[in-house]
N, C-alpha and C positions, 0 to 999 in steps of 0.2 A: 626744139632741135630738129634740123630737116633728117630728110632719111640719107640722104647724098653723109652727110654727117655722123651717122653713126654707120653708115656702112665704112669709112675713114676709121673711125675708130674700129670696128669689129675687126677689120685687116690689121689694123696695129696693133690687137690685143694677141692675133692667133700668131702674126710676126712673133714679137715676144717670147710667147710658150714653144715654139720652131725651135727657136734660137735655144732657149735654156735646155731644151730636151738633145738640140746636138751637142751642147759645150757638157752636160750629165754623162750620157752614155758612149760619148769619146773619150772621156777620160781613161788613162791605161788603169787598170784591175792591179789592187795590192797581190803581192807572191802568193798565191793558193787563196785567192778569192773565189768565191764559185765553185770551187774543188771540194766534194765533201772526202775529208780525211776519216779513215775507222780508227775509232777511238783505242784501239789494242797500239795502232802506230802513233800515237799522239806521243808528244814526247820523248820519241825515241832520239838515242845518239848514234845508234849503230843502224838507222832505217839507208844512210845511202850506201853498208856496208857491204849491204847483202842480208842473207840469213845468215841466224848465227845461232848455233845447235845450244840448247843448255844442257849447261854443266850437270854432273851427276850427284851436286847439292843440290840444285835449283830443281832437278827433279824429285826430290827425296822431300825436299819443302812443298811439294806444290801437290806431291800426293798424299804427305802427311797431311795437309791441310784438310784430304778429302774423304780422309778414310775412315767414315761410321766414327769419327769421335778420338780414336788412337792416341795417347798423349804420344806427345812428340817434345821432347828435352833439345835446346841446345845445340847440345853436342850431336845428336843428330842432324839438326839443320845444318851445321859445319863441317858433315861428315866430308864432303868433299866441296871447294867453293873455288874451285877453278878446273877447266884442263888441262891433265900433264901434257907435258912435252914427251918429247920421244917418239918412237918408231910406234910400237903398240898403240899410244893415243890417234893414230891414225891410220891403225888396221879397222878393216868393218869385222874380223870377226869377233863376234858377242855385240855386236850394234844390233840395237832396237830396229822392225823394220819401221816402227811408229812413235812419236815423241809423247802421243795420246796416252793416256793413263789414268785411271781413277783410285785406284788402292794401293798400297804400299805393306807389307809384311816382311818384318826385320827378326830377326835373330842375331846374339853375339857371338861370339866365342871368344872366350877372358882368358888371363893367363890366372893363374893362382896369385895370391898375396904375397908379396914382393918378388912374385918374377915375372919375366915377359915374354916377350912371343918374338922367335929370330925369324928374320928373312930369308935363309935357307931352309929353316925347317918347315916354314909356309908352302915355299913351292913343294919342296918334298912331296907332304901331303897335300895338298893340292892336287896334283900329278895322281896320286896315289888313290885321289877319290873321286878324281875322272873329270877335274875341273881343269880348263885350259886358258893359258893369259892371251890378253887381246885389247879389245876396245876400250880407251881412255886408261891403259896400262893396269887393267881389275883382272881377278879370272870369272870367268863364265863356264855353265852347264850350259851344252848345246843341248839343240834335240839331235839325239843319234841319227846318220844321215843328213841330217838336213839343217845343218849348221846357218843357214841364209833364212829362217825360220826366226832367229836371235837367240839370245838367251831367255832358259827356264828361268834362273835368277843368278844374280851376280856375288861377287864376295870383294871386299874393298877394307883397306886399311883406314881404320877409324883417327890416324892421325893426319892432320893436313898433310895433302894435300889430296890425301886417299888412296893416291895410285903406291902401285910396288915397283921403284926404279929397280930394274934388274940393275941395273948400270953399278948401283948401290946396296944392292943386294946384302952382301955381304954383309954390314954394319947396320942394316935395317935391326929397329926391337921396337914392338909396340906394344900397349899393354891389353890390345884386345882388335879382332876383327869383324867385321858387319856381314851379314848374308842377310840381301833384301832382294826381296820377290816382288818385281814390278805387274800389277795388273792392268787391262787384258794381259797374259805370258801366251806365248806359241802355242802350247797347252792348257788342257783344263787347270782351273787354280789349285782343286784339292790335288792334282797327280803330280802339281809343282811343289807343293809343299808336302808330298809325301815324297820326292826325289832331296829338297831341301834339306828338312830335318835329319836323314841318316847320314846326308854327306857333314852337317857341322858337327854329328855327334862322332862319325866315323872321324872327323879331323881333329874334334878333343882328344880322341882318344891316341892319336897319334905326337901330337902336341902336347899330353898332359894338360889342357885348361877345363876350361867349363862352360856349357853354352845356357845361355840369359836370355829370354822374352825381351822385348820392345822395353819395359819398363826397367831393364837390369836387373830383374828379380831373376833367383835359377825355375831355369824353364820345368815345372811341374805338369801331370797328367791332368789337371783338370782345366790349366791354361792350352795346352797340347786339344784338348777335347772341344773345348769353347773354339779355335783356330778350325778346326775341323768343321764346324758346325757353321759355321760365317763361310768358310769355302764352298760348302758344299750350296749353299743357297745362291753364293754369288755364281757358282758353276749354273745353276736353276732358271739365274735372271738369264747369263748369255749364252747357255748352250756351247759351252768351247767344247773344242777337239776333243779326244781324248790322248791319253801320250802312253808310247808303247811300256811296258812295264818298267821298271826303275831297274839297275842294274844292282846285285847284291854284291858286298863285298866281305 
């Protein structure tokens, strides 16, 4: 075969591969080809929404999940699985300035056995123990001062929908309510749950119920002591603030 000959061919082979390489990479790219998606937005329905703040179940789930072990019932994850409506679900006061969180510490307060807990007599004490309504229609402990801080921890009706319709107030009855301490809080954790514990126990005593550990058991001194001991280390790991004294009532 002359070389005039395969030089013919050589141009006809590189033609060829020319050709295939422009009809390859003009082809139009499928939707979010080349695009690397993060894998948190995979699947979303609400990604061309915008953000969208979670609900005050979805935080309650996501830090029970996280918290040294905690059981976590149910009825907790349910405690709240949407947000209210209303004027309050769309106050920032008692908003988190962070969605971030890693622990969760719950307390109840129960009504006694066949009674229940009325909606006026909620705000009442509420009111009474220095707690104020606000964000997602819950009450919240500020930090004195400095309210834009967020809340120390929250208190939410244990029946869906969580929130307390003022609107509805009146005819509100439930047979128990939740006080959960969301960590990081504004404050140190032990001076959050040393504000916590006397405001549920100052509000049994206003309400006549009973306030319950995480597990629905009555909250005893050695469960109280063990709470303390887990604060105190997790205050250790991040050095929080400290918070000005508790107010006594």
């Amino acid at each position: 075969m002359s070389d005039v000959t395969l030089l013919r061919i050589g141009i006809l082979i590189a033609g060829l591969i020319l050709i295939a390489a422009i009809v390859f990479f003009g082809r139009p790219r499928k939707p979010g080809q080349g695009k690397r998606v993060a894998r948190e937005a995979r699947g979303s329905k609400t990604e061309d929404a915008g953000r969208v703040e979670p609900t005050l179940g979805e935080q309650l789930a996501a830090a029970q999940g996280a918290s040294d072990g905690d059981a976590a019932t149910q009825a907790e994850l349910d405690l709240i699985d949407r947000t209210p409506d209303g004027h309050a679900a769309n106050s920032d006061l008692g908003r988190r300035v962070s969605d971030e969180f890693d622990k969760i510490v719950t307390l109840y307060l129960a009504a006694r056995a066949g009674e229940k807990l009325h909606g006026p007599d909620i705000v009442v004490a509420a009111e009474k123990a220095g707690l104020v309504y606000g964000h997602m229609g819950v009450f919240h402990r500020l930090v004195e001062g400095h309210p834009e801080r967020g809340p120390v921890f929250s208190v939410a009706n244990i029946m869906k929908p969580g929130s307390f319709d003022m609107g509805d107030i009146q005819s509100l009855e439930t047979p128990a309510i939740a006080f959960f301490l969301t960590l990081p809080a504004p404050v140190a954790a032990l001076d959050a749950w040393e504000t916590m514990l006397p405001t549920a126990e100052r509000m049994a005593e206003l309400l006549g119920g009973i306030v319950l550990d995480e597990q629905r058991n009555a909250l005893g001194r050695q469960r109280v002591a063990h709470l303390r001991d887990e604060l105190r280390a997790y205050d250790r790991q991040r050095e929080a603030p400290p918070l000005t004294k508790p107010a006594r009532w």
